[in-house]
Each structure stands twice: as structure tokens, then as C-alpha cells.
BAKE-510785 format. One line per 4 residues: number of its first residue (from 1); for each residue x, y, z of N, C-alpha, C, O. Coordinates in Angstrom, 3 decimals. Each point is the difference from the previous one (the first is absolute). Example, Ala and Ser with C-alpha at 12.3 -4.5 7.8 and 13.67 -1.06 7.14 Angstrom:
// residues 2
1	13.190:-5.690:7.800:-0.890:1.190:0.000:0.900:1.200:0.000:1.036:-0.019:0.665; -1.386:1.069:-1.385:0.820:1.190:0.060:-0.770:1.090:0.730:0.509:1.108:0.169
***
This chain:
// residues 101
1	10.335:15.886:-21.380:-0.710:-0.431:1.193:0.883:0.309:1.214:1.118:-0.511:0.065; -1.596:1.377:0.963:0.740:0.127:0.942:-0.353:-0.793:1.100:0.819:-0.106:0.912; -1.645:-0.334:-0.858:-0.661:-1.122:1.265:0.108:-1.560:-0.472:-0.683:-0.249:-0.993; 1.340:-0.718:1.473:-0.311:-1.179:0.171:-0.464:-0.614:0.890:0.833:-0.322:0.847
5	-2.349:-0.152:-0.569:-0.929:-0.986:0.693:0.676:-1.146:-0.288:0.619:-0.334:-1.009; -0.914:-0.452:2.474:-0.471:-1.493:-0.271:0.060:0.158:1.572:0.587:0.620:0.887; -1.999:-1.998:-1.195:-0.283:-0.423:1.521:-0.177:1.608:0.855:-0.683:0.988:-0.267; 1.545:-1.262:1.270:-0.296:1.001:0.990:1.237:1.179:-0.070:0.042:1.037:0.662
9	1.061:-1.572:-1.782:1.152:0.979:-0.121:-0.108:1.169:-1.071:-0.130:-0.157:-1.214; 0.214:1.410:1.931:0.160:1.137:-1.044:1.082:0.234:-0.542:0.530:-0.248:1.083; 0.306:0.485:-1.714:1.218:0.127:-0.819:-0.203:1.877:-0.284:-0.778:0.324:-0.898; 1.175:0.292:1.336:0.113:1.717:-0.679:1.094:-0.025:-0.300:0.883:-0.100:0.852
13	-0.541:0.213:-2.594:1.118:0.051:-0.868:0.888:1.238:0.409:1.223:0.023:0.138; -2.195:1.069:0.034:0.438:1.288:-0.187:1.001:0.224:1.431:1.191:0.311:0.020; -2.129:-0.588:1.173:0.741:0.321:1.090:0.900:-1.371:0.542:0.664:0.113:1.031; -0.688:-1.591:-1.895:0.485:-0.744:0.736:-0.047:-0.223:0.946:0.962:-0.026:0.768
17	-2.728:-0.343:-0.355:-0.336:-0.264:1.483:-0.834:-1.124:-0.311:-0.827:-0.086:-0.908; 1.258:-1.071:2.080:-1.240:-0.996:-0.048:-1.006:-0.110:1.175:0.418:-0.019:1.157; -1.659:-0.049:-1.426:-0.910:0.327:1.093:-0.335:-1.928:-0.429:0.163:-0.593:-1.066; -0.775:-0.020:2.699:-0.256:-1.259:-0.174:-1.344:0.018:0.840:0.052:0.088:1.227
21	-0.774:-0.138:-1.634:-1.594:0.216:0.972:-0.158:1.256:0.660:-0.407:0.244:1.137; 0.889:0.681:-2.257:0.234:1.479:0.789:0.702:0.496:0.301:0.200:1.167:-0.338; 0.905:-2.192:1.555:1.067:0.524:0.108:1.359:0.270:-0.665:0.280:-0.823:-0.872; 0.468:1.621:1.049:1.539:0.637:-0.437:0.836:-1.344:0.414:-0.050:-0.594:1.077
25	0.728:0.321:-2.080:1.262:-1.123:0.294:0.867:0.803:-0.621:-0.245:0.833:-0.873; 1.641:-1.219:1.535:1.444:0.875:-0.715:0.297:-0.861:-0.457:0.040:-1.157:0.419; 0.344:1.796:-1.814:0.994:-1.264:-0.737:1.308:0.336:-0.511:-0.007:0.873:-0.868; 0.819:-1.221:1.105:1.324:0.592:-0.787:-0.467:0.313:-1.515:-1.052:-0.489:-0.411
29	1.956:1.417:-0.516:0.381:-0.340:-1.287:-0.788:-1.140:-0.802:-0.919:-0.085:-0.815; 2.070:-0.989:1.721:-0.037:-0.815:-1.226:-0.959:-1.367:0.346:-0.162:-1.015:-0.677; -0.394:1.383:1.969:-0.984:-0.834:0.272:-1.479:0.294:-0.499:-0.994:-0.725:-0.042; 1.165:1.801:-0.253:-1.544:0.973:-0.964:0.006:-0.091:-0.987:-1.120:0.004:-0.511
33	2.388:-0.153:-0.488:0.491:-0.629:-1.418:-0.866:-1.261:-0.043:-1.079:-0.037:-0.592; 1.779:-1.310:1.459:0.019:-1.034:-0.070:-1.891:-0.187:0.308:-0.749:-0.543:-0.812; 0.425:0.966:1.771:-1.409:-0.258:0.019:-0.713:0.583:-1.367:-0.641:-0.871:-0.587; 0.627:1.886:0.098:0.077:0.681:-0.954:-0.212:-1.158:-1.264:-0.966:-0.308:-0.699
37	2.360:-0.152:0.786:-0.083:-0.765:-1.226:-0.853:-1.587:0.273:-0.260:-0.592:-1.047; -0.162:-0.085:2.308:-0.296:-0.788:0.453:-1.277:-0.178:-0.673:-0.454:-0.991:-0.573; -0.377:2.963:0.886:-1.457:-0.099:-0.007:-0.025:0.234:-1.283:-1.163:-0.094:-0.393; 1.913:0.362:-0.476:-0.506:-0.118:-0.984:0.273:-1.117:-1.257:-0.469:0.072:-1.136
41	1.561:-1.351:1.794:0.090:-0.639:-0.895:-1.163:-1.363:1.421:0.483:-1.114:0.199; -1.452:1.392:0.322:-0.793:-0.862:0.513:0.308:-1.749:-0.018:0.287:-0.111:-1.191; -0.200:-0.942:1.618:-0.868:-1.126:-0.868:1.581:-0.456:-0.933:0.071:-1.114:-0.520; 0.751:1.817:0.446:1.104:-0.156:-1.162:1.588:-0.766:0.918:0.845:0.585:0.679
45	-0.932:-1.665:-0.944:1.753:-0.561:0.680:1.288:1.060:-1.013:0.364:0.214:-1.156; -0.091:0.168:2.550:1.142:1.597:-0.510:1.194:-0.972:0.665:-0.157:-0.605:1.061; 1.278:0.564:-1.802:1.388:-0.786:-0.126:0.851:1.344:1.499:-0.579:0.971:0.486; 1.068:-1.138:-0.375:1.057:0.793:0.624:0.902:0.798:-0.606:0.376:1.077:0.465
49	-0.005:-1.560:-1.498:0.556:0.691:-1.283:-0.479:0.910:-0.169:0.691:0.989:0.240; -2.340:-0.706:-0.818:-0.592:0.216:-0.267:-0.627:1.394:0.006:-0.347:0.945:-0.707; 0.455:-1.628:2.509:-0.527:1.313:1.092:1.337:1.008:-0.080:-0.055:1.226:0.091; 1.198:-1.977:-0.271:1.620:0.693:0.534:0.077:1.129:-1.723:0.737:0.961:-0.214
53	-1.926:-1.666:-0.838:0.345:1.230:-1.020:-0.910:1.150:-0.383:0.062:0.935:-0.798; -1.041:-1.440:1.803:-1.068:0.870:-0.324:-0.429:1.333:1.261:-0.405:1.153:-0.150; 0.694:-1.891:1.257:0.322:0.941:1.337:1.328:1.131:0.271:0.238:1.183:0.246; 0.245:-2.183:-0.431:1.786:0.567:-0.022:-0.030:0.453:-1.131:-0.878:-0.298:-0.810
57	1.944:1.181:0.548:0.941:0.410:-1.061:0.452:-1.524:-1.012:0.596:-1.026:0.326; -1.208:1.482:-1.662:0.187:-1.120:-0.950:1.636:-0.501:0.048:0.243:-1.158:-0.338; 0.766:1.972:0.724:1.293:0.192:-0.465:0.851:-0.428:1.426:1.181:-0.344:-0.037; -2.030:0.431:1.375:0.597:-0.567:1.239:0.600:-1.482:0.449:-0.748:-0.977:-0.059
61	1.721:0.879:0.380:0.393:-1.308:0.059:-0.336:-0.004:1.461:0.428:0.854:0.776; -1.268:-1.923:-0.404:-0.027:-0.288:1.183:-0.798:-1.627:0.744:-0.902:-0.554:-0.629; 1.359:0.035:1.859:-0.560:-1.748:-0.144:-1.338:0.201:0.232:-0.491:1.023:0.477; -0.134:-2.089:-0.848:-1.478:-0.264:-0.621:-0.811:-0.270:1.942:-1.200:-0.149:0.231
65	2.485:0.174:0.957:-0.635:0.345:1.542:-0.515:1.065:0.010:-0.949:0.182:0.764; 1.377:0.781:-1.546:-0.269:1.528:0.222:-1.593:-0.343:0.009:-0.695:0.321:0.964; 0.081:-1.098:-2.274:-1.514:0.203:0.096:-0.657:-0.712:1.450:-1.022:0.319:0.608; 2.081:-1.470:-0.296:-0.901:-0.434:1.192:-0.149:0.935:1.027:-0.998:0.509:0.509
69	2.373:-0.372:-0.281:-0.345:1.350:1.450:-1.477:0.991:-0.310:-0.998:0.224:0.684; 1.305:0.085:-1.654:-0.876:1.477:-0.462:-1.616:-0.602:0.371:-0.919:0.584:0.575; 0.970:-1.827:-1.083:-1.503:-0.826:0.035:-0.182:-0.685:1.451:-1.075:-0.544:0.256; 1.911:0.562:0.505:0.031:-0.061:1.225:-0.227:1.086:0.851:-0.799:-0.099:0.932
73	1.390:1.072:-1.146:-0.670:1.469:0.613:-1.193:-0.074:-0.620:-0.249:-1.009:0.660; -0.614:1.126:-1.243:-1.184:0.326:-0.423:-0.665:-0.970:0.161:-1.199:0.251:0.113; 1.487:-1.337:-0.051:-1.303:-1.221:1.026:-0.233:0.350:1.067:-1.146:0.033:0.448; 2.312:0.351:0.281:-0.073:0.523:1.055:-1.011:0.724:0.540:-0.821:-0.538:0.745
77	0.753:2.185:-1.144:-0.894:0.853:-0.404:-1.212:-0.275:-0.585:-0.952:0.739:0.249; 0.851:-1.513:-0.857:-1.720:-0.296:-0.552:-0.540:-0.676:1.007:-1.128:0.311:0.384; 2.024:-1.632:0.378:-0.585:-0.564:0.981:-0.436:1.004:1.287:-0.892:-0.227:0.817; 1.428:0.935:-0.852:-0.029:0.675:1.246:-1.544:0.596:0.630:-0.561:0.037:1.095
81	0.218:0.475:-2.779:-1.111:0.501:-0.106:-1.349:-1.125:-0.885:-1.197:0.265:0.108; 1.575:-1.146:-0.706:-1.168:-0.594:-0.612:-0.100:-1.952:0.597:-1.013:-0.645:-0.270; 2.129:0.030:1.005:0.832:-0.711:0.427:-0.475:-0.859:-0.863:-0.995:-0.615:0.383; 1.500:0.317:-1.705:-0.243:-0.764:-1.245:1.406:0.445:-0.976:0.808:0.927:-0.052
85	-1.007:-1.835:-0.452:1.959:0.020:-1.072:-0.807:-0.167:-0.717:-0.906:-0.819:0.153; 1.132:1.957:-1.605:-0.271:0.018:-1.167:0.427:-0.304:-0.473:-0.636:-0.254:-1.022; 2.076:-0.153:0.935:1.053:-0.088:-0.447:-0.217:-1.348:0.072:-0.804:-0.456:0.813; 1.632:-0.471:-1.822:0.122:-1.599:0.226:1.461:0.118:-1.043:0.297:0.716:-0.957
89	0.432:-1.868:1.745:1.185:-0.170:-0.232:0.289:-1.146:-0.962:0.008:-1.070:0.608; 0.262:0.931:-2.078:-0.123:-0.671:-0.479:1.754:-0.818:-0.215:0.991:0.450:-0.576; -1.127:-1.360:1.078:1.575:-0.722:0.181:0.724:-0.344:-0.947:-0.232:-0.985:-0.700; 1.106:1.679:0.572:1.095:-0.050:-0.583:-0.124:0.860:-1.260:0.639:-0.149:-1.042
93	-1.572:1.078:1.312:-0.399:0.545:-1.428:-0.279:1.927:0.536:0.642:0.838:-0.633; -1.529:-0.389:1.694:0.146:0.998:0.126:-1.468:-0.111:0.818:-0.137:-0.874:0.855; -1.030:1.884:-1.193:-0.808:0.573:0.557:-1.445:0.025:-0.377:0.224:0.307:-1.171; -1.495:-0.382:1.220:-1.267:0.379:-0.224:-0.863:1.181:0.840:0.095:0.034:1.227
97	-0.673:0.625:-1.718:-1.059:0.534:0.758:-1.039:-0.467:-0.170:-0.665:-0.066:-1.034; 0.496:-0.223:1.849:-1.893:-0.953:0.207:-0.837:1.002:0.028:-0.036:1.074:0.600; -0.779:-1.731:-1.521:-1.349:0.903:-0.201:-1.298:-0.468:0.604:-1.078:0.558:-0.205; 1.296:-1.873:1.144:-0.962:-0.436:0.638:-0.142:-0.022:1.053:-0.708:-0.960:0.305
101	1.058:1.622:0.649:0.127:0.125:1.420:-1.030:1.182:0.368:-0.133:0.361:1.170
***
């Protein structure tokens, strides 16, 4: 599958572009990873760990902020264009993508 839908976000695997109601958003790397892996684990509480073994390099040592920043740039960016957080921050544990918004 080279296209991931949802809602109003296009995901193109191939070129690593996200279109959000049409439009072109830039995403770094590893912010196209991380959404990437967001949309497709939907609905699912993802640990930080989690995200840090499945985004990242299984073998990278690095602190579990790295995911906040990264999920902080990319709220950013979604708000910009849809002004809704998909994202929900689950405390002390890591992350969701909401599938109900």
C-alpha cells in the first residue's frame, strides 16, 4: 500500500509527502516515520519506548524526550493546517492517535 488515508490526511509512502485537505505539509524524516507509524497503529496507547524502537533504529540509544520533541513538531504542523491534535498525550506512559476527531 503506498497511500495512507485517514480523515483528511494523505500519507504518500513512496514520495514521503503529507497532503492535509489537499495541501503539501513538510515533514522532516522522522516526523513522516512517526506520523507514519501513528496512522497506522490508530486508537492504540504507543509507550515511548515503543515508538523509540519502532521509529528509530532498534539498536539507538537515545532519551525517551527525543519522542516528545518529534511529537511536538508535528502537532505543530497538523494544527497549523487542521487546528485539532490528533495526537493525545497519555501521562506518564507515551501517546495515542485518536481516531475520533
Amino acid at each position: 500500500m503506498d497511500i495512507l488515508d485517514f480523515k483528511s490526511f494523505t500519507l504518500d509512502l513512496v514520495s514521503r509527502k503529507l497532503f492535509v485537505s489537499g495541501k503539501y505539509i513538510y515533514l522532516r524524516n522522522k516526523e513522516f516515520s512517526l506520523l507514519e507509524y501513528f496512522i497506522k497503529n490508530i486508537g492504540k496507547v504507543l509507550s515511548r519506548t515503543r515508538i523509540l524502537e519502532e521509529v528509530w533504529d532498534r539498536n539507538i540509544l537515545c532519551p525517551t524526550n527525543t519522542v516528545d520533541v518529534h511529537v511536538s513538531s508535528l502537532r505543530k504542523k497538523i494544527k497549523s493546517c487542521k487546528n485539532v491534535d490528533f495526537i493525545r498525550t497519555v501521562p506518564c506512559v507515551g501517546y495515542v492517535f485518536e481516531k475520533n476527531y
